[in-house]
C-alpha positions as CSV (number, residue, x, y, z in Angstrom):
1,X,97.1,71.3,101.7
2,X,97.6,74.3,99.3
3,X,99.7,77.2,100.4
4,X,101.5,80.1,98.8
5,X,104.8,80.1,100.5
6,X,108.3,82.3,100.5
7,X,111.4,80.5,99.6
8,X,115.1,81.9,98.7
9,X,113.7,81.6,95.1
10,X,110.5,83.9,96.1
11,X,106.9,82.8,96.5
12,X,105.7,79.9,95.1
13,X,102.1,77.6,95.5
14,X,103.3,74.6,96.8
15,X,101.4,71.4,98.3
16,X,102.5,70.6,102.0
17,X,101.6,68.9,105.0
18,X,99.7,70.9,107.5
19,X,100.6,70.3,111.2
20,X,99.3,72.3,113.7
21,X,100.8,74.1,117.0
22,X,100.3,72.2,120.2
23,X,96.8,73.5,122.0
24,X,96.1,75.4,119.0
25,X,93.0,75.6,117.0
26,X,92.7,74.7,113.6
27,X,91.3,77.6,111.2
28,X,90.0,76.2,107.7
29,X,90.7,79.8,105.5
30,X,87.6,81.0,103.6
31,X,89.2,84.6,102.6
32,X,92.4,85.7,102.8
33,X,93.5,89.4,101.8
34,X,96.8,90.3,100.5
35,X,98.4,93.7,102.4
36,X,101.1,95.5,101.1
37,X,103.6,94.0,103.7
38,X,103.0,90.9,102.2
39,X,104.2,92.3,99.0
40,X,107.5,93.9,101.1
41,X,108.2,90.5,102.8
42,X,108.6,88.9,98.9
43,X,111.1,91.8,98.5
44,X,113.2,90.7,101.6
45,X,111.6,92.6,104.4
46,X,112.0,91.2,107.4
47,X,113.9,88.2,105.9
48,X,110.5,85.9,106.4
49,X,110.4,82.5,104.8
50,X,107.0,80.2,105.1
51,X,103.4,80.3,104.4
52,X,102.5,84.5,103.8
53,X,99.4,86.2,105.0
54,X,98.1,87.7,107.8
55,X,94.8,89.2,106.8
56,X,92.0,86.3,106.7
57,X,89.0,85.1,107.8
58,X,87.8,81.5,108.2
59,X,85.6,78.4,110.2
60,X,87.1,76.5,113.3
61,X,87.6,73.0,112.3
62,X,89.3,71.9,115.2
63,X,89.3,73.3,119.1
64,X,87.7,74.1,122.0
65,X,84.1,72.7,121.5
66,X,82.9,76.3,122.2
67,X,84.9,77.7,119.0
68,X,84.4,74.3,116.7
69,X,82.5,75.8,113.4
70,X,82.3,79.3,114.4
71,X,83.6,81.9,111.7
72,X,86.9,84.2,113.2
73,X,89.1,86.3,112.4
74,X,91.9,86.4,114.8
75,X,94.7,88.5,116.0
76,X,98.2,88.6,114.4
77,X,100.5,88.5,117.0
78,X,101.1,85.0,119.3
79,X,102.5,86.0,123.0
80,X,103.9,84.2,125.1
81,X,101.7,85.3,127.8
82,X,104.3,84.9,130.9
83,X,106.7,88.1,130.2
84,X,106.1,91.3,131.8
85,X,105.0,93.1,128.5
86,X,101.8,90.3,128.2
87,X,101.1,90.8,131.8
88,X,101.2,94.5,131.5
89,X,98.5,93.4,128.6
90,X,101.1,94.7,125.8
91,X,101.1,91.2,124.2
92,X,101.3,93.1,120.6
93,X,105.0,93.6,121.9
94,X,106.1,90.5,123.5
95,X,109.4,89.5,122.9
96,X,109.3,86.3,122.4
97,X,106.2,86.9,120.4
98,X,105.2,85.1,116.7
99,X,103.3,86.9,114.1
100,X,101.4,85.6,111.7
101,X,103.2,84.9,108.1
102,X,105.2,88.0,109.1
103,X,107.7,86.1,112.1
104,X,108.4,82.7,113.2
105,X,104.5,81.8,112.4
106,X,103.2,80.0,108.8
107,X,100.4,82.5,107.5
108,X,96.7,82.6,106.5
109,X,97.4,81.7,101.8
110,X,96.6,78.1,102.7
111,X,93.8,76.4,103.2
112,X,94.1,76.0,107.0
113,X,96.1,77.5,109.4
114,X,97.1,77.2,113.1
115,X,96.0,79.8,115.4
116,X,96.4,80.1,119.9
117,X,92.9,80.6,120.8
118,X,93.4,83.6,122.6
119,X,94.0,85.3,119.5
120,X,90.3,84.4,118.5
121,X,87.4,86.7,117.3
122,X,84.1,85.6,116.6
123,X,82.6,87.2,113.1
124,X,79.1,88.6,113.7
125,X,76.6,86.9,111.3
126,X,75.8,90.1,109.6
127,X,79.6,91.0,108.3
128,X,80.2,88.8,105.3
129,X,83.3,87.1,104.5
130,X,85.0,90.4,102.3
131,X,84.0,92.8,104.8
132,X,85.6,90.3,107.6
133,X,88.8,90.1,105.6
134,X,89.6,93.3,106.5
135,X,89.3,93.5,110.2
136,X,93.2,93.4,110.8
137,X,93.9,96.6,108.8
138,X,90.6,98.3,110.0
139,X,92.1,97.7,113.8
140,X,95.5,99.0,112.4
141,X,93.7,101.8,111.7
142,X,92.0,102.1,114.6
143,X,94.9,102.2,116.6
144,X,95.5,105.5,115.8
145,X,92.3,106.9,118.0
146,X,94.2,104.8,120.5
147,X,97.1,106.6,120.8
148,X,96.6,110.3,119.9
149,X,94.1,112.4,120.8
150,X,92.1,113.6,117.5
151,X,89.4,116.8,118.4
152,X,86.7,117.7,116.1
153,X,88.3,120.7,115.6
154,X,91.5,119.2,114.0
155,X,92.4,119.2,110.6
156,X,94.0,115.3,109.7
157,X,96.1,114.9,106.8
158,X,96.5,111.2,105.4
159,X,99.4,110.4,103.2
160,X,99.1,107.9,100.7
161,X,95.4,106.5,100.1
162,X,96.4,102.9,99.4
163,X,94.9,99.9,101.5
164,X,95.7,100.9,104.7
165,X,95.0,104.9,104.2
166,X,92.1,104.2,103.0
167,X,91.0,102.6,106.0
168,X,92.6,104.9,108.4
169,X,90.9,107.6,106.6
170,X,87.6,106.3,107.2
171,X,88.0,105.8,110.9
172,X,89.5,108.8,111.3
173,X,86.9,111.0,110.0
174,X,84.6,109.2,112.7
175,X,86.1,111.7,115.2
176,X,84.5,114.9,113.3
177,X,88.0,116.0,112.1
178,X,88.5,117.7,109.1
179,X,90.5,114.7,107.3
180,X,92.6,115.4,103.7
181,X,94.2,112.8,101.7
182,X,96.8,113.2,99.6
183,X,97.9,110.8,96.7
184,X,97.0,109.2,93.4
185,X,94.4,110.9,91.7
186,X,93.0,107.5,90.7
187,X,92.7,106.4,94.5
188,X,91.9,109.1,95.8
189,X,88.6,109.1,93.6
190,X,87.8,105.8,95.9
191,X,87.4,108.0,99.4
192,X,84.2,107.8,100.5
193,X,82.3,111.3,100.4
194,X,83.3,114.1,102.9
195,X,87.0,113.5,102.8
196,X,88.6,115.7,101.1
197,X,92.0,115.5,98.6
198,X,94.9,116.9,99.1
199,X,96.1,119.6,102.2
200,X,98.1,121.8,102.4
201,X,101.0,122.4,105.4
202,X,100.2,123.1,108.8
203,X,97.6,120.3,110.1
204,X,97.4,118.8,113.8
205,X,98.0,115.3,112.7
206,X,99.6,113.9,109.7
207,X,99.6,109.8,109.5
208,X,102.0,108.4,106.8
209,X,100.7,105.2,104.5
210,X,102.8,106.2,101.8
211,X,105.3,102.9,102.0
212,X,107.6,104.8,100.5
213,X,111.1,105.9,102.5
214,X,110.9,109.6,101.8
215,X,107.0,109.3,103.6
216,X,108.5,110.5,107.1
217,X,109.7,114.2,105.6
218,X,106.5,114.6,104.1
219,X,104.9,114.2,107.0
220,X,107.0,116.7,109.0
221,X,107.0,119.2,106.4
222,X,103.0,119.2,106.6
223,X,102.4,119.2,110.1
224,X,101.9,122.2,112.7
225,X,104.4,123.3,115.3
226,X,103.4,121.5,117.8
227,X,101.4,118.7,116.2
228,X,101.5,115.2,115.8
229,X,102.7,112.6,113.5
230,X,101.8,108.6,112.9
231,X,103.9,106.1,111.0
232,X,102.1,103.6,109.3
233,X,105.1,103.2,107.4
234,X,108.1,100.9,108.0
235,X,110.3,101.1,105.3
236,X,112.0,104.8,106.0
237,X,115.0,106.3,104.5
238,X,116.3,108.4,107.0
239,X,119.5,109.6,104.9
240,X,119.1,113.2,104.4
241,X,116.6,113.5,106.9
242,X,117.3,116.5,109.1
243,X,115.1,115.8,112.7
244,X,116.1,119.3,114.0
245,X,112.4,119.8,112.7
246,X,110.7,117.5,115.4
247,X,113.0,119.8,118.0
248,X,112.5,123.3,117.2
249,X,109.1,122.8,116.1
250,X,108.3,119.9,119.1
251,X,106.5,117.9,116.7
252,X,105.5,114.3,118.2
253,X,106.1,111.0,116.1
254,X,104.2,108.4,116.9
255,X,104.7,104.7,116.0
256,X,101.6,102.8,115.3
257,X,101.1,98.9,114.6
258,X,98.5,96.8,115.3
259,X,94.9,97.7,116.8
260,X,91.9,96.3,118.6
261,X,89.4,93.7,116.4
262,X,86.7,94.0,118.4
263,X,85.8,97.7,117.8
264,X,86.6,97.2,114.1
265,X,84.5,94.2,114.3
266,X,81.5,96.4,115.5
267,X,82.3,99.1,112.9
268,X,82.0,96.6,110.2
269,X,78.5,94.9,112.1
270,X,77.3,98.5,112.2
271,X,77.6,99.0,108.1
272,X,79.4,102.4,109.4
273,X,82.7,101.4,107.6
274,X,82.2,99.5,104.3
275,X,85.5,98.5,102.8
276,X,84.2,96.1,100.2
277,X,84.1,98.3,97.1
278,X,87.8,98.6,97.6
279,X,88.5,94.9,96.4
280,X,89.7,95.0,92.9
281,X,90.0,91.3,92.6
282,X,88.6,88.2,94.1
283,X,91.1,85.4,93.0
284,X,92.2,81.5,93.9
285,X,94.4,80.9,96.5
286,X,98.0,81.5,94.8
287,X,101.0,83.1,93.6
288,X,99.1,84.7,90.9
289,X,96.4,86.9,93.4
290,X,100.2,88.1,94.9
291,X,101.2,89.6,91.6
292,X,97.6,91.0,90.8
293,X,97.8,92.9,94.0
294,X,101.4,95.2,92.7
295,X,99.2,98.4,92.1
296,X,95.8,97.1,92.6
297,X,93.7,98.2,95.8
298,X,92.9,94.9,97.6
299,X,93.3,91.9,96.0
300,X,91.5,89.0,98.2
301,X,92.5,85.4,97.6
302,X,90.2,82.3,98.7
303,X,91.6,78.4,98.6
């Protein structure tokens, strides 16, 4: 089969044999997206080598008879089931855990790929293959309502409104808050109407998207005494950074990973959250759809 994977030499599309896990389905790939951790793991995060890509959707080929030809998406992380964290139902942190084209796991840029069937999630016939792609970054997003509280009454800032902003954006503005973004001029144009650019300091909740090391003391510097702050971001520089802030002014910091498909699944079946128009480029499976995605929105690749 044809995959796109990460060598010493950096990524290359390469033909190789596909062999999959033991009591694992088979997933033929119709979509695959490329996320901006992708584009850090070619950069050495992580130190991954193998078939990238975690964002995807595709059609059953081989399984269960009850799965065989249905179209899924499917969770990232692979538990072991057995520890106390997957019994406690925290499988997202297992140990032992594999993620997809991110740890231990070969990714979704090939043309099939081996998936548990736990991780399964049938795709409702009304969510097309682009809306479906994005169903792992929506429930990212989604994660957020999760964990923190968010009133009506609060005023949200989002940093950064790149691919995963974007997304947490939208969800977030579900709750009634008041939700600001701040960032390029040029993405911030792709918001949907209601949210509003730029904010100024003192919000409840600040979620940081930026990618960018310094994204942590923005945050801090633009939230309330008092208030909250997500990390989306994983690549901070703490050097400099001064966290007598989060003491004297009891701020909160909240880490924030992966979320649940099935309500992002029913966001996307209800047309409520449309993130199609943020695909810049539909593109063959390969190492060229990776380098059209530096600076683009979403870049979607399909074998």
């Amino acid at each position: 089969m044809r995959a796109v994977v990460l060598g010493p030499s950096g990524p290359a599309s390469v033909e190789m044999p596909f062999t999959p896990r033991a009591g694992e389905a088979t997933v033929r790939v119709r979509l695959a997206g490329v996320c901006a951790t992708d584009l850090e793991l070619v950069k050495g995060y992580m130190g991954f080598s193998g078939v990238l890509g975690h964002e995807f959707v595709g059609e059953v080929e081989d399984g269960p008879l009850e799965w065989r030809g249905k179209r899924v998406v499917a969770d990232i992380n692979a538990a072991c089931g057995q520890c106390e964290a997957c019994r406690a139902g925290r499988g997202s942190h297992c140990p032992s855990r594999t993620v997809l084209g991110i740890v231990n796991r070969d990714g979704a840029f090939a043309e099939r790929v081996s998936i548990p069937v736990a991780n399964l999630h049938a795709v409702p016939g009304s969510v097309d293959d682009r809306a479906a792609v994005f169903v792992e970054p929506l429930a990212a997003a989604l994660r957020i309502v999760e964990q923190v509280h968010v009133a009506p009454s609060d005023r949200v800032i989002v940093l950064g409104p790149g691919r995963l902003g974007q997304l947490c954006a939208r969800v977030l503005a579900l709750t009634g808050a008041r939700v600001q973004v701040i960032g390029r001029a040029e993405r911030l144009a792709r918001l949907p109407r209601g949210i509003e650019h730029g904010g100024e300091p003192g919000a409840d909740l600040v979620v940081d998207c930026t990618g960018s090391a310094q994204g942590l003391g923005k945050a801090v510097a633009l939230v309330r005494p008092g208030g909250t702050v997500v990390l989306k971001t994983t690549v901070h520089d703490l050097a400099g950074f001064e966290p007598n802030r989060l003491v004297i002014d009891e701020v909160r910091v909240v880490g924030s990973r992966c979320g649940p498909f099935e309500p992002a699944l029913r966001l996307l079946a209800s047309g409520v959250v449309d993130p199609t128009p943020l695909i810049d480029a539909d593109l063959p499976l390969g190492v060229e759809a990776l380098h059209a995605a530096v600076g683009a929105m979403k870049v979607v690749m399909r074998p």
